[in-house]
N, C-alpha and C positions, 0 to 999 in steps of 0.2 A: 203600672201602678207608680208614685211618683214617691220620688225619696227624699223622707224627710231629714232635713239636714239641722242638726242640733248648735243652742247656741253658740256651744262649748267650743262646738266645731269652727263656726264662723268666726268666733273671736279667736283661733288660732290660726286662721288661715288669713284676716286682718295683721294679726301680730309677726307672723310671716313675712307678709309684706313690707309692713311698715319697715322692719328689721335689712329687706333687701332694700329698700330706698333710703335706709340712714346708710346702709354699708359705699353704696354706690351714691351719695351725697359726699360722703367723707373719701371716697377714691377720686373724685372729680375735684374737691378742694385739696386734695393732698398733692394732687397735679401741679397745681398753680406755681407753686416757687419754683418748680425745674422748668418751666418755660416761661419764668420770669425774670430769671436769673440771668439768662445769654442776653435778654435785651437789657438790661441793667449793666450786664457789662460791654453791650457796644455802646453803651454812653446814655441813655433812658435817667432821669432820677427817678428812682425808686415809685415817690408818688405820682410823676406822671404816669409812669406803667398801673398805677392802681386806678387813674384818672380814665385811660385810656377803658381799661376794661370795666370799670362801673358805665362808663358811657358807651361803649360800644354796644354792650348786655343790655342797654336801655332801647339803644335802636334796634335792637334783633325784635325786643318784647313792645316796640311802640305798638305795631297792630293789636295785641291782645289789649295795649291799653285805650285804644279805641274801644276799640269792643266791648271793653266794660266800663264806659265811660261814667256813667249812674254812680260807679262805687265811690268817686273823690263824695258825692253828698251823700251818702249813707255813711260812709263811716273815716271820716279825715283825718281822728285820731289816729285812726288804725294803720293809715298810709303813711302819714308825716311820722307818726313812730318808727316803723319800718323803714321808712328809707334814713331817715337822721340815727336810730340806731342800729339796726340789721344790718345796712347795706353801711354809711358812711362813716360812722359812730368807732365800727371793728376795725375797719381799715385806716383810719386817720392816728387813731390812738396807736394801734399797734405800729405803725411804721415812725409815730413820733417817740414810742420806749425806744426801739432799734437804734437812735439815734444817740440814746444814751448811755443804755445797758447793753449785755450781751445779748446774743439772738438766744439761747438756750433759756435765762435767766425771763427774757419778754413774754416766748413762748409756755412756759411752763404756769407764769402769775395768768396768763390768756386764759389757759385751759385748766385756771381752778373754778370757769366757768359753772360745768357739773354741779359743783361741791355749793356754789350761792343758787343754782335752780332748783337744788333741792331744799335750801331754805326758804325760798320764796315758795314752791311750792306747802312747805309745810307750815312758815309761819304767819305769809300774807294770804294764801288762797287756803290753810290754815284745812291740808287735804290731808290724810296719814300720808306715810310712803315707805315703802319696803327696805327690811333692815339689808336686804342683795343689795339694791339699788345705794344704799348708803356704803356698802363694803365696797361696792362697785368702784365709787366715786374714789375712794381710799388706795384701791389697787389701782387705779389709772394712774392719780395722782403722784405715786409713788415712781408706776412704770416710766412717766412721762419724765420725770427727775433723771432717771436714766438713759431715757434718751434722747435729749439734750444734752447729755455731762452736765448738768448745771451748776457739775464743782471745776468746770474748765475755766468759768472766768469770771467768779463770784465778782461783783461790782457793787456794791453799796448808792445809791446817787435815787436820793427821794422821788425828785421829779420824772424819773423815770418810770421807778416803779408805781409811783401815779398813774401816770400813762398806760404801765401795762395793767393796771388794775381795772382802769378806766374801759381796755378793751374787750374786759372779763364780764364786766358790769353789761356794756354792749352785746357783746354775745349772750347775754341770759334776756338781753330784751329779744334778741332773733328768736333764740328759744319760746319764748313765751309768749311774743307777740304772734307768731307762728302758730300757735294753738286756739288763738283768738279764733270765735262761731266755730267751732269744731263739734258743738253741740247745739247748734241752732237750725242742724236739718236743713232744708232747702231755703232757707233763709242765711245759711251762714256765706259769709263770702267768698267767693269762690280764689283759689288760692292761687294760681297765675296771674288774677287782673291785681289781685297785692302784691308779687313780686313785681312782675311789672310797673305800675306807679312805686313803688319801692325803690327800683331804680332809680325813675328816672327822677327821684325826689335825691337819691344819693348823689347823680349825678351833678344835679347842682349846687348840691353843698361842697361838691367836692371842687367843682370848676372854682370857687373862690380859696379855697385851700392849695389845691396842685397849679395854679398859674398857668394851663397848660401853652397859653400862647411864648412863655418860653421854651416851652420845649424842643428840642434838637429832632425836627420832624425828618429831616434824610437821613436820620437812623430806622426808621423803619422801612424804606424805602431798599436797603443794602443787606448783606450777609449778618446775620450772630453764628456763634459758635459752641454746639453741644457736645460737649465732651471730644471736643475734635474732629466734630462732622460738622461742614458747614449745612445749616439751615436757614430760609427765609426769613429775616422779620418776620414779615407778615404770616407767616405761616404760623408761627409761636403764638403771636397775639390774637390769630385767630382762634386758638386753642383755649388761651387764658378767656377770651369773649366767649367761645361755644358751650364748649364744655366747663372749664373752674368756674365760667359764674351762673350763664344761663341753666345748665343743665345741673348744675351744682345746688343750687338756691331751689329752683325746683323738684327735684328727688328731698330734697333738704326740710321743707317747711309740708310736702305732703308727708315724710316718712316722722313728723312731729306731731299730726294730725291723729295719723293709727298708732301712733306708738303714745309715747305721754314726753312731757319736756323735759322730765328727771332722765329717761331711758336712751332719750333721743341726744342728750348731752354728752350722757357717757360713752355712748356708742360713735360719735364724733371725736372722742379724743382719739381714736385710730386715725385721724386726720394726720398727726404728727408723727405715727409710724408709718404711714404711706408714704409721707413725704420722705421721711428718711432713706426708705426701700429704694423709693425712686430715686434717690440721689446716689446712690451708690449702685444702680443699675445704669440711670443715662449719664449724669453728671461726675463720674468717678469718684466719689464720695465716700472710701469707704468706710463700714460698721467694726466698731469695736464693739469686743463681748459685752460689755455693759449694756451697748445699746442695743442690741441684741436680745438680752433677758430683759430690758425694760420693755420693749415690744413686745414678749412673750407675755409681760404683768398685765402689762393693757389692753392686749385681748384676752385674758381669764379676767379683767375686771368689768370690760365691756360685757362679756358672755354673761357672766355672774347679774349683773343688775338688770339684762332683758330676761334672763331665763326665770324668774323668781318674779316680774311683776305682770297682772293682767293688760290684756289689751282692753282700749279703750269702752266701755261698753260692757264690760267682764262684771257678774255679780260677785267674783269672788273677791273676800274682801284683799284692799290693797297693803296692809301692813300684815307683812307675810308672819305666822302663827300668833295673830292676835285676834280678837273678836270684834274690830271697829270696820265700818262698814265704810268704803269710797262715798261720799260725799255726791251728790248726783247735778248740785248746784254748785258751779265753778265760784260767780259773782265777782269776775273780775274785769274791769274794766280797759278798753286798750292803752 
């Protein structure tokens, strides 16, 4: 006799999911600065190492971008958005704040990402959204102040915080562009052949940016050094290429898919407690108690705003104890 399995069910076993591929999206980008950091400091600038692994990520995914070749004329916006602000948009701004402002202070304006995807979703795609998922964004926010110190090297300097706003802005288009056909059934685009031209669209914007033919190429070639072990180059950068972007970006924009782009935000600001973790495991890096309880905030904030909103599909309505019903037509354009 065959068992029937209730909506209810499948929308939490969806939301499940979703949940384990933002967690392991945000373990794989939380990675990225501890094996970014040795090659920067044998000599790397900064945005060539961003250079190197937008374009390397692009050679891994060229075959899929064969393979879905059809998608550049179905949906271009959808590419060129993605890769100009997904892919090159996060990484160009943010490492041009770094230049200005402190890292705590870059990081923190980055990841008030959350907090404009949930406006965009409530007042351009004009959906309700769960009062969790708004507390959520408040507790990250908060947690994330702490772990940074962001009182370690307050800097005032416009242009900067430009930049890092500019990276904030970017990241709500990953967000959101990421969600693009997610309700268009076997018509919607299938979401590797968009990271894929995603790349390799970031790659090239980024080749005019990072100059890479300066770069000090027999440093990759030679030793970096992790916390006092010596390590390969290439073995790092293989790392930032496999894992922090390919494997990163895809966990990333399917776990945006089943989840929704307000959920999938906040559950990404654990990006910056990973990194931290990991720096104070490989990197010697170590945690003060602040940053310590701010990691603590930002997962009760993260937890708080998945645990309170449906997954995608869910009839229940999405503004948690009120009577307005999820909206069934997104109508948003890439």
């Amino acid at each position: 006799m065959p068992v029937l399995t209730s909506e209810s069910s499948r929308g939490s076993r969806g939301k499940g999911a979703g949940l384990g591929l933002a967690l392991v999206s945000a373990l794989a980008f939380g990675g990225s600065g501890v094996a970014a950091k040795p090659l920067i400091e044998a000599g790397l600038d900064p945005l060539h190492v961003v250079w190197l692994r937008v374009t390397g990520a692009a050679v891994v995914m060229l075959p899929l971008a064969v393979r879905h070749r059809a998608l550049p004329r179905r949906r271009p916006a959808l590419l060129a958005g993605f890769g100009l602000l997904a892919v090159a948009g996060v990484q160009a701004c943010y490492f041009a704040a770094l230049s200005r402002i402190p890292v705590g202070v870059a990081l923190l304006v980055e990841y008030l990402a959350p907090a404009l995807v949930l406006g965009w979703v409530r007042f351009v795609q004009r959906r309700p959204v769960t009062r969790a998922a708004a507390l959520g964004v408040v507790l990250a926010a908060g947690g994330l102040a702490c772990v940074v110190e962001v009182w370690s090297g307050l800097g005032f300097d416009a242009l900067g915080l430009l930049f890092a706003l500019g990276a904030a802005c970017c990241q709500v288009g990953y967000f959101v562009l990421s969600d693009q056909g997610s309700d268009a059934g076997d018509q919607a685009p299938d979401p590797l052949g968009v990271i894929a031209y995603g790349l390799l669209v970031g790659a090239v914007v980024l080749t005019f940016v990072a100059r890479p033919w300066a770069m000090d190429w027999p440093v990759l070639a030679g030793p970096a050094h992790l916390n006092g072990t010596t390590v390969p180059a290439l073995v790092l950068l293989a790392w930032i290429v496999l894992v922090a972007t390919v494997a990163a970006y895809t966990t990333g924009v399917l776990s945006v898919r089943r989840l929704s782009p307000q959920v999938a935000g906040v559950v990404a600001c654990l990006e910056a407690v990973i990194a931290t973790v990991l720096a104070w495991v490989l990197l010697g890096e170590h945690l003060s108690a602040p940053q310590v309880f701010g990691g603590a905030v930002v997962l009760v904030g993260a937890f708080t705003a998945q645990s309170a909103t449906p997954a995608k599909g869910s009839p229940d309505p999405v503004a948690a104890g009120g009577a307005e019903r999820e909206l069934s037509a997104r109508g948003t354009a890439a």
